[in-house]
C-alpha positions as CSV (number, residue, x, y, z in Angstrom):
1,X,-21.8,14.5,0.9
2,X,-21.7,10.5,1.4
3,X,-21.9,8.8,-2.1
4,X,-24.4,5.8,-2.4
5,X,-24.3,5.2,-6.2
6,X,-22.4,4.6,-9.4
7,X,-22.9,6.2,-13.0
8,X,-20.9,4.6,-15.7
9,X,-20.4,6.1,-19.1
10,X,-18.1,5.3,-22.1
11,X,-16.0,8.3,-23.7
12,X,-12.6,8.0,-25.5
13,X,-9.5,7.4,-23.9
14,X,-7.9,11.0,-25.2
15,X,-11.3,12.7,-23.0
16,X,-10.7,10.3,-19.9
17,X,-7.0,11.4,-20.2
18,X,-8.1,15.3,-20.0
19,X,-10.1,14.7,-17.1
20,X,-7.4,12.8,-15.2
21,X,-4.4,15.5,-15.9
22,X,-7.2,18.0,-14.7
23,X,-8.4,15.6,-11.6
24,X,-5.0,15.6,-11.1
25,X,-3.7,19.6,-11.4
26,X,-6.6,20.0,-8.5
27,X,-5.4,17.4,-6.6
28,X,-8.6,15.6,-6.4
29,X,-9.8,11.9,-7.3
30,X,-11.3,11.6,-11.0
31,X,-15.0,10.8,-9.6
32,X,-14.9,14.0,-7.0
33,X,-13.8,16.2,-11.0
34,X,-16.8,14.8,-12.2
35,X,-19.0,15.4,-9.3
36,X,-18.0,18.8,-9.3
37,X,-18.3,19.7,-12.9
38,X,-21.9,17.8,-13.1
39,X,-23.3,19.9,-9.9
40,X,-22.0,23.4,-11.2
41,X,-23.7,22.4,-14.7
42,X,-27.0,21.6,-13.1
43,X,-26.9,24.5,-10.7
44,X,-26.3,27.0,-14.3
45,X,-29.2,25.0,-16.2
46,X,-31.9,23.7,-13.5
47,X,-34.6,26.3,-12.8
48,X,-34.9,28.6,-10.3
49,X,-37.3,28.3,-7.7
C-alpha cells in the first residue's frame, strides 16, 4: 500500500513511548504500528456489506 498522506495527533509522551517499545518489539516503523492497529479497528467496527 503506497502512502500519500499524513495524520498528526497529539497524545502524551508516556503513550508515544508505548507505541515505540511496541513499534519496536515488531520490528516495524512507528507509522506502519499505527497503520496497522487503525485498519484492524476499522475492519472490527465498519459494517458489513
Amino acid at each position: 500500500m503506497k502512502t500519500d498522506t499524513q495524520i498528526c495527533f497529539r497524545t502524551t509522551s508516556e503513550f508515544k513511548a508505548r507505541l515505540e517499545a511496541q513499534a519496536q518489539r515488531e520490528h516495524r516503523p512507528l507509522s506502519n504500528l499505527i497503520t496497522k492497529v487503525l485498519e484492524e479497528y476499522l475492519e472490527q467496527v465498519e459494517p458489513k456489506h
